[in-house]
N, C-alpha and C positions, 0 to 999 in steps of 0.2 A: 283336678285336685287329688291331692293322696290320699288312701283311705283316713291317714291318722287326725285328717283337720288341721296340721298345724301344730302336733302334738309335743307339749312343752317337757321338759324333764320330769316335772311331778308327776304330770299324767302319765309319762311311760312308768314310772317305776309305781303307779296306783294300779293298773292293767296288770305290769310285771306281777306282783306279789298278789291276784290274783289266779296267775296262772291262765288267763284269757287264752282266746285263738289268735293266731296271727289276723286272721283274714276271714269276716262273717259276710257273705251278701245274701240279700233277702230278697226276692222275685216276683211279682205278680204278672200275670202274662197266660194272654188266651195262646195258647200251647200245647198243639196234641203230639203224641206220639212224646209226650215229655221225656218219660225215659229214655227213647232213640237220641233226643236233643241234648240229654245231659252230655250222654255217651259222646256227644259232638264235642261238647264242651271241655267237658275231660280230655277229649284227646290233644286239643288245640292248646288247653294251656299247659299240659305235660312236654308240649313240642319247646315252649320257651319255659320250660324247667320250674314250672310251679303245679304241684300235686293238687289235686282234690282228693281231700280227707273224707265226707260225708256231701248228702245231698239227701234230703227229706222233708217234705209236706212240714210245716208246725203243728204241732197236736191240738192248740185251742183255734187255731184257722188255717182250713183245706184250700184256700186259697192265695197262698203265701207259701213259695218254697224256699229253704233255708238251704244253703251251700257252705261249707266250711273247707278252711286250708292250712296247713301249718306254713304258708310260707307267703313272702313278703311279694303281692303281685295281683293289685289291686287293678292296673291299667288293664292289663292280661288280661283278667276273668271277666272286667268290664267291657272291654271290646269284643270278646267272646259271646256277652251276653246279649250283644248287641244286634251282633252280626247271626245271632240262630233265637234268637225271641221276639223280632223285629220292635213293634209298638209297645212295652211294659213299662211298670212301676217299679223301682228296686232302690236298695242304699246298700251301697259297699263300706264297711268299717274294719279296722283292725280291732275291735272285740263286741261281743253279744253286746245288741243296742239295750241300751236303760233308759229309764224314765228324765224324760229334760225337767230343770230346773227353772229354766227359762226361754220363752218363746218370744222372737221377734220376728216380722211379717212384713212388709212389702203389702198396698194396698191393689193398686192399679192392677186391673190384669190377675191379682193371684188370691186376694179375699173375695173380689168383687169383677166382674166380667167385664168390666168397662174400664176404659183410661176418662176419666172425670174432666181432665180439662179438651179434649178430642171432643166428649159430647155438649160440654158449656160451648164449644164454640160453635156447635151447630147451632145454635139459639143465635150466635151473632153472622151466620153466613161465612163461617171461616172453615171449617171443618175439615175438608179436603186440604187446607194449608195448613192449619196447626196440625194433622192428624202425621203427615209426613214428617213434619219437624220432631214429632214425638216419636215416629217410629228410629229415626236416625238416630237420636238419641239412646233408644234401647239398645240398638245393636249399637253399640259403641262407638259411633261415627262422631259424635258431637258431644262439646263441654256440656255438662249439665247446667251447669250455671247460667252459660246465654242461650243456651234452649231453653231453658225456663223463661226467663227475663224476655228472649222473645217473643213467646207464646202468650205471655201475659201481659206483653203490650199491646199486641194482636186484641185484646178482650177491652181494653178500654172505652168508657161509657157505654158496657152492658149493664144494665138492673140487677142489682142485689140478691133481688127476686129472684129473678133466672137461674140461681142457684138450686133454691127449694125446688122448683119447677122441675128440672133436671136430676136431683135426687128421686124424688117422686115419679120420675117419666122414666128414666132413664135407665136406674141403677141397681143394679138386682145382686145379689150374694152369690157366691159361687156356691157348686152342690158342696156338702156337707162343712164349710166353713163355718158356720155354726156350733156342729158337732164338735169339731177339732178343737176349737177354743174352749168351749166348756170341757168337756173331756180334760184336756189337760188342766186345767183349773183343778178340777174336782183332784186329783194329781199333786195337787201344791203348787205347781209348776206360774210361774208370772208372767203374764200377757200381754206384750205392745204393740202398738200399731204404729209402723213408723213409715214417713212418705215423704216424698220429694213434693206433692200434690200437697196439697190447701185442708186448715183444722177447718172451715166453712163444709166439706164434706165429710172429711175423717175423724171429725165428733161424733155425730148423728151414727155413720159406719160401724165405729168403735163400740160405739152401744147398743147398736141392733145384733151384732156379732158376739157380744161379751168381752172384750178385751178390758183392759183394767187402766193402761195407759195410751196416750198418743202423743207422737211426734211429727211436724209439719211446719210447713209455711202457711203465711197469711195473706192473704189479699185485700191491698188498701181499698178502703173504700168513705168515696165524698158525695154527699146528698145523693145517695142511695145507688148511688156506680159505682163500680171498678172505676180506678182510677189508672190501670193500664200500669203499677207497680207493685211491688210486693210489701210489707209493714214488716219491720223490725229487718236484723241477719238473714240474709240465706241459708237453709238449711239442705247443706249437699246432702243426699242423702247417700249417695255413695260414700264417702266417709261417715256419715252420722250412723248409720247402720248397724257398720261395724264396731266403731266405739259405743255405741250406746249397748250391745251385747255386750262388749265385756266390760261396762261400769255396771249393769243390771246384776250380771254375775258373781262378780265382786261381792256385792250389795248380800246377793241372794245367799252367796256360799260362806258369810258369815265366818271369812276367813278360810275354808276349807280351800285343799288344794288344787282340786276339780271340781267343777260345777257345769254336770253337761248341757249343753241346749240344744237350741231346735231353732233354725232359720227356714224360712220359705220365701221365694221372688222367683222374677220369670225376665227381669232385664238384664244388661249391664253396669246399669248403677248400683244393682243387688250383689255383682259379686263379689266386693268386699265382706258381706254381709255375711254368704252361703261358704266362704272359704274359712270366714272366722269361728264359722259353729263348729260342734258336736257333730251334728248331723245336718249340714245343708241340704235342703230338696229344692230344684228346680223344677218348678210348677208348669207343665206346656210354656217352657219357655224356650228363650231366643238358643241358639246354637252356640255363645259362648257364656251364658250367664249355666248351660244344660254342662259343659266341658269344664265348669268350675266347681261344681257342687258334687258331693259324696252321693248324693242321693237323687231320683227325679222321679216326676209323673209325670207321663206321656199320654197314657190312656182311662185312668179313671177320675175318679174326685179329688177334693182335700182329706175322707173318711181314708182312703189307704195309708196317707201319713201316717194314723194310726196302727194300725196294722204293721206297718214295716217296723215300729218303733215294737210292735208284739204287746198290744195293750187288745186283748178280749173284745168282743162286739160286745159280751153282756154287760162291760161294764161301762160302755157310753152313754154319753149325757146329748140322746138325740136332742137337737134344736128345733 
């Protein structure tokens, strides 16, 4: 993904008249001998003809390096970063991150540690089946649609219950997911949670998490089973994603010409999603949902999202 997101003519001439950088990335990364490392970095992308202008700590967090450039070489500095920081957290943009207006999220895997329908099926002895057809699905090998559709045939005449059970048993919040939702809240910033996976989970999620809205599928259900189909439209969410970010923004930017956001997911049904934002972050994710997105976490929580975005530790709203 380019650093710009996708960047529309308003957007350019709002950055232009600005005066922005060409080229901000922001680093987190257990890295000694940093200095020696920058010098790495500096040299390697001076060799394909893009300068480093600045490189320094941010002043309200010592663990967050800021790298600036005047010049158009976003893939450069990235693969640089890559290749001499090994496991880090960072967002590469074409100007100093701001505050999003609008937050949309990917459940499975990047709010919450688990794929929800992989663990409902353990309750029915499928688990090891469904859990492969879901993996294939992330990495991009299969239609989402009849990976869904078969995975949820797979469930038919489970208990209702088994739901709750599995919430309960099961499903736990990723570290600082929490934090990240309210924090930006408190921000202005609007909240959704949107998933390929079932409102029978991503209700209850949504509200233990703080989000504001939800979008999903539904799972029929007849004298207290699965009925082994879904109720109402499929909700691709690899399309829904992405459209549903920029009708939110729309909504949010009250007309205005930019309205930046914030996307996080970790498959590739997310990366429509991470390519349409402001700042996409690929959350420990697959290897092309990580190659699509501005932004990634490799190695610590969802609390660095904050950070990268350069929002203060004192002014979060721990969970």
């Amino acid at each position: 993904m380019s650093a710009s997101g996708g960047r529309s003519p308003a957007l350019e001439s709002y950055f232009a008249s600005r005066n922005l950088a060409v080229l901000i990335a922001r680093l987190i990364a257990d890295a000694e001998n940093l200095s020696a490392k920058i010098d790495t970095v500096r040299a390697e992308m001076e060799k394909c003809g893009v300068r480093l202008a600045s490189a320094a700590m941010l002043d309200f967090c010592d663990k967050t390096l800021q790298i600036a450039s005047p010049d158009d070489g976003a893939d450069v500095l990235r693969g640089a970063l890559d290749a001499h920081f090994g496991a880090s957290d960072g967002l590469v943009t074409d100007h100093e991150p701001i505050l999003p207006k609008v937050f949309i999220s990917d459940m499975d895997s990047t709010m919450i540690g688990q794929e929800c329908i992989d663990e409902l099926a353990d309750f029915a002895g499928l688990k090891e089946r469904i859990a492969d057809i879901t993996e294939r699905a992330m990495q991009g090998e299969l239609d989402f649609e009849s990976a869904l559709r078969e995975r949820v045939g797979l469930l038919a005449g489970l208990r209702e219950t088994a739901v709750d059970d599995c919430l309960a048993e099961r499903i736990r919040p990723m570290p600082g997911a929490k934090t990240l939702v309210e924090t930006l809240k408190k921000f202005g910033c609007r909240t959704v949670l949107v998933t390929g996976g079932f409102h029978h989970f991503a209700d209850p999620i949504a509200a233990m998490l703080g989000f504001e809205h939800v979008v999903g599928n539904r799972l029929a259900v007849a004298d207290g089973k699965l009925t082994g189909e879904l109720a109402g439209p499929v909700v691709d969410s690899s399309v829904k994603k992405a459209t549903l970010l920029a009708e939110i923004a729309a909504v949010a930017g009250e007309g205005a010409d930019f309205v930046p956001s914030l996307a996080t997911g970790d498959g590739a049904n997310d990366i429509p999603m991470l390519e349409a934002a402001t700042y996409g972050i690929a959350y420990h994710a697959k290897p092309k949902a990580r190659l699509a997105a501005n932004g990634w976490i490799d190695r610590g929580d969802l609390t660095d999202v904050l950070r990268l975005l350069g929002i203060d530790e004192q002014d979060w709203v721990h969970g």
